[in-house]
C-alpha positions as CSV (number, residue, x, y, z in Angstrom):
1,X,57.3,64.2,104.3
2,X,58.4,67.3,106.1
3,X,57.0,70.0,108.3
4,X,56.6,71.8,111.4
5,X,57.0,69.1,114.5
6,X,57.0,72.2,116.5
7,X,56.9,76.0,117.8
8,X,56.9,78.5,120.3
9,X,56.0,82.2,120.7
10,X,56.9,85.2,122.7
11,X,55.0,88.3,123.3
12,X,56.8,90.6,125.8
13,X,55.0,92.0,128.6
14,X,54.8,96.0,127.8
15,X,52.2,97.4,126.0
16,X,52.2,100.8,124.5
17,X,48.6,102.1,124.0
18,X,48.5,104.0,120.9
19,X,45.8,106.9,122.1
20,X,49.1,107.9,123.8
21,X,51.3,108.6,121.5
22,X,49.2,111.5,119.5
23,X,49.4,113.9,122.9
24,X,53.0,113.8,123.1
25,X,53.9,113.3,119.6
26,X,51.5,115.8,118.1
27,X,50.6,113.3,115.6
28,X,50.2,109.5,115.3
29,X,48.8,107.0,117.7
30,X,45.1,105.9,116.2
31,X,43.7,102.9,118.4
32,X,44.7,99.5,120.3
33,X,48.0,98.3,121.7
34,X,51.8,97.5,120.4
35,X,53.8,95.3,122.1
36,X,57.0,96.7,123.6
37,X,60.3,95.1,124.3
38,X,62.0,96.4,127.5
39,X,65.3,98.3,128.1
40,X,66.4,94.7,129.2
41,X,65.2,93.1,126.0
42,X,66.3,92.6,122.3
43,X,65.6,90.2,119.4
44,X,68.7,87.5,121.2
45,X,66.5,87.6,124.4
46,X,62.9,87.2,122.7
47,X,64.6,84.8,120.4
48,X,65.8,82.7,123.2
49,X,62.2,82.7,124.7
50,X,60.5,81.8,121.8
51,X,63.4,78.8,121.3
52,X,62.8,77.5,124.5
53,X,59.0,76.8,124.3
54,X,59.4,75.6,120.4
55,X,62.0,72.9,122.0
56,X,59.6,72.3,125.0
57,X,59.3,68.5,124.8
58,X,60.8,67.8,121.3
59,X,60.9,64.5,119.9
60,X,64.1,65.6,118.6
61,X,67.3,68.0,119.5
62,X,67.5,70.4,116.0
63,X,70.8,69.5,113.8
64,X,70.7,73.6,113.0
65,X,70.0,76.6,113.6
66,X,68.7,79.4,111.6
67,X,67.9,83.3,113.6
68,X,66.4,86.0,110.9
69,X,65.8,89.8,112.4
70,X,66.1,92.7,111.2
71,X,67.5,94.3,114.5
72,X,70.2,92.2,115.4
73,X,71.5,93.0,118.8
74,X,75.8,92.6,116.8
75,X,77.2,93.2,113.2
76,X,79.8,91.5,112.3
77,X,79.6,88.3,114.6
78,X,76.7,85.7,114.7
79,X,74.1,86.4,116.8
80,X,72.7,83.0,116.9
81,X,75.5,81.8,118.5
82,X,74.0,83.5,121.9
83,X,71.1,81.8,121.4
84,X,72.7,78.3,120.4
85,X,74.0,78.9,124.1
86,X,71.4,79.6,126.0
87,X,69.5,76.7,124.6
88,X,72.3,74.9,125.3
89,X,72.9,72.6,121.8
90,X,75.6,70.9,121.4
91,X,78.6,72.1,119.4
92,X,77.9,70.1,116.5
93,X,74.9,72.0,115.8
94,X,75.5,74.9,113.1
95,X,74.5,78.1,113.8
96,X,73.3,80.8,111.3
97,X,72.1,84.5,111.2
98,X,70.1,85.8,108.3
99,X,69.6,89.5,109.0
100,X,68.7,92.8,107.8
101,X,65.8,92.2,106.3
102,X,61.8,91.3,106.5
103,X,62.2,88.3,103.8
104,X,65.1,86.9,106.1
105,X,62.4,84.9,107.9
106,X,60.9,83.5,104.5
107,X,64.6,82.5,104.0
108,X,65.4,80.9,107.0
109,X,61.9,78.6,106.8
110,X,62.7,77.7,103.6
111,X,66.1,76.5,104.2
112,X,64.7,74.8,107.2
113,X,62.5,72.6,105.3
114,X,64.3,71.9,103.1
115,X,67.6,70.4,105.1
116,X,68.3,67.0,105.3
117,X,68.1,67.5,109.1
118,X,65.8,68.7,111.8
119,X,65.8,72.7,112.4
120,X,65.1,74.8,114.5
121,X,64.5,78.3,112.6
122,X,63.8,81.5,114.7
123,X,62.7,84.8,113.9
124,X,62.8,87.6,116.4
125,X,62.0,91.8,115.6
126,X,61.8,95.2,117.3
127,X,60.5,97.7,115.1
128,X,60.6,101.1,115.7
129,X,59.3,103.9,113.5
130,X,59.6,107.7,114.1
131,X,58.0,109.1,116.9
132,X,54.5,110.3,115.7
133,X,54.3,108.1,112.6
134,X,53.0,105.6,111.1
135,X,55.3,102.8,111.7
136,X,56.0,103.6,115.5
137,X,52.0,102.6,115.8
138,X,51.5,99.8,113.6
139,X,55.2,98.2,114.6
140,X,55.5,95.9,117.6
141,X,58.4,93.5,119.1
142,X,58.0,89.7,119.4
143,X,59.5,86.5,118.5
144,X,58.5,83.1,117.3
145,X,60.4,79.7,116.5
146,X,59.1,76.7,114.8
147,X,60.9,73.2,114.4
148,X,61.0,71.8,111.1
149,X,62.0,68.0,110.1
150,X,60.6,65.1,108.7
151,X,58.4,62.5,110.2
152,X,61.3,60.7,111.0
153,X,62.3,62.8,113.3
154,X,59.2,62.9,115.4
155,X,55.1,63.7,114.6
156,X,54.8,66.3,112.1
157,X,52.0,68.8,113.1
158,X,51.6,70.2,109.6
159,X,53.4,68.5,106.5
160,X,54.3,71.0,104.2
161,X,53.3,70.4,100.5
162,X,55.0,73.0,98.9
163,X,56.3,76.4,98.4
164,X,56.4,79.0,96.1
165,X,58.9,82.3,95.8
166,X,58.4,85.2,93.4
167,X,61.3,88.1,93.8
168,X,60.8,91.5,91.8
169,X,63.1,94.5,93.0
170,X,61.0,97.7,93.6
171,X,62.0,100.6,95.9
172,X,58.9,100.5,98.7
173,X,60.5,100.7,101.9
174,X,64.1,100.6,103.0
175,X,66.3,101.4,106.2
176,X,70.1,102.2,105.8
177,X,72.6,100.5,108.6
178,X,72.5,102.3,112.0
179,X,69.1,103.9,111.4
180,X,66.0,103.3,114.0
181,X,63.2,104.0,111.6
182,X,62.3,103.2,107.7
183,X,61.9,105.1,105.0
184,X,58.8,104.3,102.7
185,X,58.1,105.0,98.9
186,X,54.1,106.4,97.9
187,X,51.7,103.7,99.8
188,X,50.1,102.7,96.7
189,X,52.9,102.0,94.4
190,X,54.3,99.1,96.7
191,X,50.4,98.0,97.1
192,X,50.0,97.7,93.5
193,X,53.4,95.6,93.0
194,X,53.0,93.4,95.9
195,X,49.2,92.9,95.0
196,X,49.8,91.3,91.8
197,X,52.6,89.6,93.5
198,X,51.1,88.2,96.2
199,X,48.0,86.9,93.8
200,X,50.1,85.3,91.4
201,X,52.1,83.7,94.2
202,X,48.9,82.2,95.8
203,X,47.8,80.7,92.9
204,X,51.0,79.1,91.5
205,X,50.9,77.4,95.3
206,X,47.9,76.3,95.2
207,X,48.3,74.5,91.7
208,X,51.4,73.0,92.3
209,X,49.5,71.1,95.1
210,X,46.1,70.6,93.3
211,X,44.5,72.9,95.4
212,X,42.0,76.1,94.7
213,X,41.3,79.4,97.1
214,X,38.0,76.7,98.4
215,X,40.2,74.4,99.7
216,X,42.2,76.7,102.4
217,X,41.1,76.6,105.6
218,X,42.9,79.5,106.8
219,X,45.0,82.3,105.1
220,X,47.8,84.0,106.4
221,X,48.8,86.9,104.7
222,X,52.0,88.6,106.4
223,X,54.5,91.4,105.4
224,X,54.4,95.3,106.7
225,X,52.5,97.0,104.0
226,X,49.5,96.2,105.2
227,X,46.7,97.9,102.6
228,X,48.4,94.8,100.4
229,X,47.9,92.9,103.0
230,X,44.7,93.5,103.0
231,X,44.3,93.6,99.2
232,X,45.6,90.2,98.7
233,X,43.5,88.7,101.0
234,X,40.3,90.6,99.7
235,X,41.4,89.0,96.0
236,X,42.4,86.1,97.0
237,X,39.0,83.9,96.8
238,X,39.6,82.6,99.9
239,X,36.3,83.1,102.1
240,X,37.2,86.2,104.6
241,X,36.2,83.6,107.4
242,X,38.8,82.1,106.6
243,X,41.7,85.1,106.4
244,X,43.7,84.7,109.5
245,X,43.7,87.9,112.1
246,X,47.0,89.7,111.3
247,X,46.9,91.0,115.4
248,X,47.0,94.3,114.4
249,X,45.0,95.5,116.9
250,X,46.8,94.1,120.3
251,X,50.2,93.3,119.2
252,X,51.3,95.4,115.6
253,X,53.3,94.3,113.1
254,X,56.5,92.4,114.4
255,X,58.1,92.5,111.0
256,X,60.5,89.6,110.6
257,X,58.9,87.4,113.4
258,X,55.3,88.4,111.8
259,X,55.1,85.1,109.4
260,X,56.0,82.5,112.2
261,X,53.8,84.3,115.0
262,X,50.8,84.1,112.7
263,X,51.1,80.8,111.6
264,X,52.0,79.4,115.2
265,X,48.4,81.2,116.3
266,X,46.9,78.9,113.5
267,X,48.3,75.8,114.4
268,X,47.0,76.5,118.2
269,X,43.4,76.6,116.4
270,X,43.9,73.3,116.1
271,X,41.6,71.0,113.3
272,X,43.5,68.5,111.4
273,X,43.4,67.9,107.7
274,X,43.3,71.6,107.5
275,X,45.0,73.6,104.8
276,X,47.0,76.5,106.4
277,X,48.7,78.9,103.5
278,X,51.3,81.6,104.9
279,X,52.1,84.5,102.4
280,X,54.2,86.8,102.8
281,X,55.1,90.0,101.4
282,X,58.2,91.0,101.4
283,X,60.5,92.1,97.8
284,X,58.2,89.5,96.8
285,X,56.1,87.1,97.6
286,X,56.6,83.7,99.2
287,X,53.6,81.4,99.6
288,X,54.1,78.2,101.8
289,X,51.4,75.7,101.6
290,X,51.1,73.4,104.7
291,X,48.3,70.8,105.8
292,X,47.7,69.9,109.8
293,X,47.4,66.3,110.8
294,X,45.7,64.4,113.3
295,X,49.1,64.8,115.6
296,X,48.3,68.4,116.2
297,X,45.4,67.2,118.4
298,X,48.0,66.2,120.9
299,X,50.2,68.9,121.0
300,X,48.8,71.9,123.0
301,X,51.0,74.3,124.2
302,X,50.4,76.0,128.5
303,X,47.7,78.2,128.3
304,X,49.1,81.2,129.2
305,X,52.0,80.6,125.9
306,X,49.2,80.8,123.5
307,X,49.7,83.6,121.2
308,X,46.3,84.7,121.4
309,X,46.9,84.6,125.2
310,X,49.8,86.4,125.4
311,X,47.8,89.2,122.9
312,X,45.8,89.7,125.4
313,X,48.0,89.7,128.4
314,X,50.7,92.6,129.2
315,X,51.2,95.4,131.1
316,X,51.1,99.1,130.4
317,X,54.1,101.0,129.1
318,X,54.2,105.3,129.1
319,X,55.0,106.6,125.9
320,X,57.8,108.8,127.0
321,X,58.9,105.2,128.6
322,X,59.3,103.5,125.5
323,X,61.1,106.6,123.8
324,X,63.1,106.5,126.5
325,X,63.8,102.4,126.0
326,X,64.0,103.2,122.5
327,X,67.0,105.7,122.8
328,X,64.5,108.4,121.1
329,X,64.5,110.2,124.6
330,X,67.3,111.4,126.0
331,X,67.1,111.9,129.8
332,X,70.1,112.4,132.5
333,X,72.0,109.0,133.1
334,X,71.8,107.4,136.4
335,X,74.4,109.2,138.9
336,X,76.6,106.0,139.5
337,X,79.4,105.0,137.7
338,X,79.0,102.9,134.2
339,X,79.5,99.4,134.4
340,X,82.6,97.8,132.8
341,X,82.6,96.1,129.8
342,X,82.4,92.4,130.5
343,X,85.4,90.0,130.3
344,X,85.3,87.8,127.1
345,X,87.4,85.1,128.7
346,X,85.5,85.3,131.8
347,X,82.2,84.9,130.1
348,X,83.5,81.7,128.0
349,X,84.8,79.9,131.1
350,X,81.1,80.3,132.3
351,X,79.5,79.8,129.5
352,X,77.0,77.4,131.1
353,X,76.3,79.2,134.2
354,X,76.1,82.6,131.7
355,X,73.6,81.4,129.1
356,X,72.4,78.2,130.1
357,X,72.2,79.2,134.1
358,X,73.2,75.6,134.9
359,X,74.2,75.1,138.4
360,X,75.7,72.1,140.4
361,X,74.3,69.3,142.6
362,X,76.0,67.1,145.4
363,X,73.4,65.1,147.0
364,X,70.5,67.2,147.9
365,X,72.4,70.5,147.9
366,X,72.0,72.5,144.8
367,X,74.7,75.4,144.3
368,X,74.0,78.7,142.4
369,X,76.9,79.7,141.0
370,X,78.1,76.1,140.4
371,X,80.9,74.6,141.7
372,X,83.7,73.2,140.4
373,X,83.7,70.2,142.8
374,X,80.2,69.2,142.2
375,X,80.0,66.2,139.0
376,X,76.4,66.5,138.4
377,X,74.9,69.6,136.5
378,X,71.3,70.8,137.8
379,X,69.6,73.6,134.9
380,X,67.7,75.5,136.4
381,X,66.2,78.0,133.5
382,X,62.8,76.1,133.7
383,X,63.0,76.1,137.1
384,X,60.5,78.3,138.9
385,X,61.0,79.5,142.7
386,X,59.3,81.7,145.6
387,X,60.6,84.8,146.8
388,X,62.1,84.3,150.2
389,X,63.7,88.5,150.5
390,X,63.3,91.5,148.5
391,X,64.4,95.0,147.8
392,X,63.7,97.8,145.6
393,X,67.1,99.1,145.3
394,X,67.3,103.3,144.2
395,X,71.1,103.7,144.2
396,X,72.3,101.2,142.0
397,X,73.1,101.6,138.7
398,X,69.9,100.7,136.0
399,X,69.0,101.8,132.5
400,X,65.6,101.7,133.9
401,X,65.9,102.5,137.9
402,X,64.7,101.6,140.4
403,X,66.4,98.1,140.4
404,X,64.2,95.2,142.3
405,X,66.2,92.7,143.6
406,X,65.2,89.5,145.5
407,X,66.7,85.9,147.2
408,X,64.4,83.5,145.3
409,X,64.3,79.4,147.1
410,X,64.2,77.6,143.7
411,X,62.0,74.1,143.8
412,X,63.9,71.3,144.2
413,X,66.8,73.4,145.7
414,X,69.2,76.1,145.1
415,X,68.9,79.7,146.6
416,X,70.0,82.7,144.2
417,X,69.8,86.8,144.5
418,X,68.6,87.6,141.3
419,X,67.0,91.1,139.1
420,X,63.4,90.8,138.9
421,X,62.0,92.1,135.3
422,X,58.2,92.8,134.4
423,X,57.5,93.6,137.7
424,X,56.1,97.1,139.3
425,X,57.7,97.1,142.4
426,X,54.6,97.4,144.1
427,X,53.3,93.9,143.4
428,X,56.2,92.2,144.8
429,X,55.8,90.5,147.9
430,X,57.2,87.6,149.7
431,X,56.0,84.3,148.5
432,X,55.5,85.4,145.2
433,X,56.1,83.6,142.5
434,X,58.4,83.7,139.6
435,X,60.2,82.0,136.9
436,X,63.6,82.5,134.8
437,X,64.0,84.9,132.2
438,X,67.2,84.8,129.5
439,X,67.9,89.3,129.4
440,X,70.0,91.9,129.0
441,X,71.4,93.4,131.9
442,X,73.4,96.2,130.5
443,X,75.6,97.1,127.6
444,X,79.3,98.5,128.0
445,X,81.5,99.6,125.2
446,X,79.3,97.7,122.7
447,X,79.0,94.9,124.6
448,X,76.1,92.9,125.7
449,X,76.0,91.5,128.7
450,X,73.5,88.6,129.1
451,X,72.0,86.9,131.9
452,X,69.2,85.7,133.7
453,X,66.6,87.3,135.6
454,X,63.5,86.2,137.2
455,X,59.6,87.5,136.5
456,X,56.3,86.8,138.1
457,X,54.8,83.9,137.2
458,X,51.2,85.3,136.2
459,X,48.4,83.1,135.3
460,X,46.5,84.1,131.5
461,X,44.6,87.3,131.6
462,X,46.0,88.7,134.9
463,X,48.5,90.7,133.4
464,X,46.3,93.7,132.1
């Protein structure tokens, strides 16, 4: 058999409250949140977080990987090589984007499950719509990863028994290269298509394993048009107990990462023997039919990682904030001088420190940077710390000033000066506490410059 031995989400921290947008927009907004990547934040970072809780205690390492977005931070060279670092797998695992668009994600799953070896498939998205419309709203920026194998590769939490694609090409919503926001055909010609789509879909699953609509204990139906969302589930027999929340309401529609954050929020519902169906609508329909098992019991992921939990979590983001974030909103560059474009070769002889932020050990000294006298490697990205000095620093250079910038004692050793993310800068203090985050500090000459930075660690529900 194979299936899901795994997963992880990520929610970033802003949230963009929609009654916000209509004021400064003129039009738009409606009610609830989005989720909002920060300036330091793109589908590699959230990719990476997501990654690292879906490998958290894996019975297995992944023999590939498979990254599907429709915002990819680079053209022309693999984006999932970044995170295939900052994991840090070994060479022999293969590496793969699949991007551009929404279906990606069905791709990527598929081809997980159906490899000879264990995978480890991510999806990542930040959509953005234009200002005032529809899709700016209902959008919003996330990540999720699940591991897929077989039961020989560790407990499976949901065996999948089968899977069903349908393709049809209709013009309902398209984006060319280099453009923020989509461009969408008449609302109810793509939810008539993807209505009958998604239906027949559904019920060709469900046959193929002996199933009806009674049997499924919960339906997930995902995709960005969401009155066919909504249509399909409505039609779909199943009882509307049973139709999965699509999070509409406190996160929005991540688009690519939509199918695998919706599905990981059922598996954390826990129930075994329970038939979980994810749809999804995109220039098509794919319907995956999966069944939870008694393992799932035992596999429970922090609290405050819950996708649910993170929902509900967050902090508040100004809409002329995110336009700002978003490149929408052009304000006067900080007074300092760029930064320069980092060194490629500098960045590969440091790949570990870089992406993995692994440091050194002799005896009971850790060192941050590591050095090259040391034998024994010490990661530190799950490591968490207190903060032993601080600053809020005005002058330097920031996308997103002012810059706060602390000395954090790591447990178990190692001292580092590091950026603190997430954080307003009057809730730092010394003593607080905070953990490793994989970001962007700043982009020069199209180049990305990725690195670590450190965020309060905040217990579930204290964010908001």
């Amino acid at each position: 058999m194979r299936g899901i031995l795994g997963w992880g989400s990520y929610l970033p921290y802003g949230r963009l409250d929609r009654a916000g947008i209509g004021p400064v927009a003129g039009a738009g907004g409606g009610t609830g949140f989005r989720t909002v990547a920060s300036y330091d934040e793109d589908t590699t970072t959230m990719g990476v977080a997501a990654a690292r809780r879906a490998l958290r205690g894996a019975a297995c390492p992944p023999g590939a990987l498979w990254f599907a977005t429709t915002d990819p931070a680079y053209a022309d060279r693999t984006n999932a090589a970044a995170l295939h670092a900052a994991l840090r797998l070994d060479p022999s695992v293969a590496a793969y984007d699949l991007a551009g668009a929404v279906r990606s994600a069905s791709g990527a799953l598929r081809a997980g499950l159906a490899a000879a070896e264990p995978s480890l498939v991510v999806a990542a998205d930040r959509r953005t719509g234009a200002p005032g419309g529809a899709d700016e709203a209902a959008g919003g920026d996330g990540a999720a990863a699940l591991l897929v194998g077989s039961d020989a590769d560790g407990p499976l939490l949901a065996e999948s028994l089968g899977w069903t694609s349908l393709t049809e090409e209709f013009l309902d919503r398209w984006r060319a290269p280099g453009e923020a926001a989509s461009h969408l055909w008449e609302e109810r010609f793509g939810a008539g298509r993807y209505t009958g789509l998604g239906i027949e879909a559904l019920t060709l699953a469900l046959g193929a394993a002996g199933l009806g609509p009674e049997d499924v204990g919960t339906l997930i139906v995902a995709g960005l048009h969401g009155r066919a969302a909504g249509a399909v589930a409505a039609r779909s027999g199943v009882p509307p107990a049973r139709i999965a929340d699509r999070l509409d309401a406190t996160v929005g529609n991540v688009g690519a990462a939509q199918p695998a954050l919706l599905l990981a929020a059922a598996l954390e519902s826990g129930g075994a023997d329970r038939i979980v169906v994810l749809l999804t609508l995109a220039d098509g329909a794919d319907a995956a039919v999966f069944r939870t098992t008694g393992a799932l019991a035992d596999h429970a992921p922090p609290a405050a990682e819950r996708v649910r939990a993170q929902a509900e979590a967050g902090g508040p983001v100004g809409y002329g904030t995110y336009l700002r974030w978003r490149g929408q909103l052009r304000v006067e560059p900080p007074r300092r001088p760029a930064p320069a474009r980092p060194s490629a070769s500098a960045a590969a002889r440091g790949r570990d420190w870089k992406y993995g932020l692994v440091g050194s050990q002799e005896g009971r000294t850790v060192r941050l940077p590591p050095s090259p006298l040391d034998e024994v490697h010490r990661p530190m990205a799950d490591a968490t710390g207190t903060i032993a000095a601080f600053t809020v620093d005005r002058l330097a250079y920031s996308p997103s000033p002012p810059v706060v910038f602390a000395v954090v004692d790591f447990d178990g050793g190692g001292r580092l000066p590091v950026e603190l993310t997430d954080v307003e800068e009057d809730e730092v203090r010394v003593g607080g506490r905070v953990e490793m985050t994989f970001r962007r500090l700043f982009t020069a000459e199209g180049v990305h410059n990725y690195f670590w930075k450190a965020r309060p660690v905040r217990a579930p529900g204290e964010e908001r």
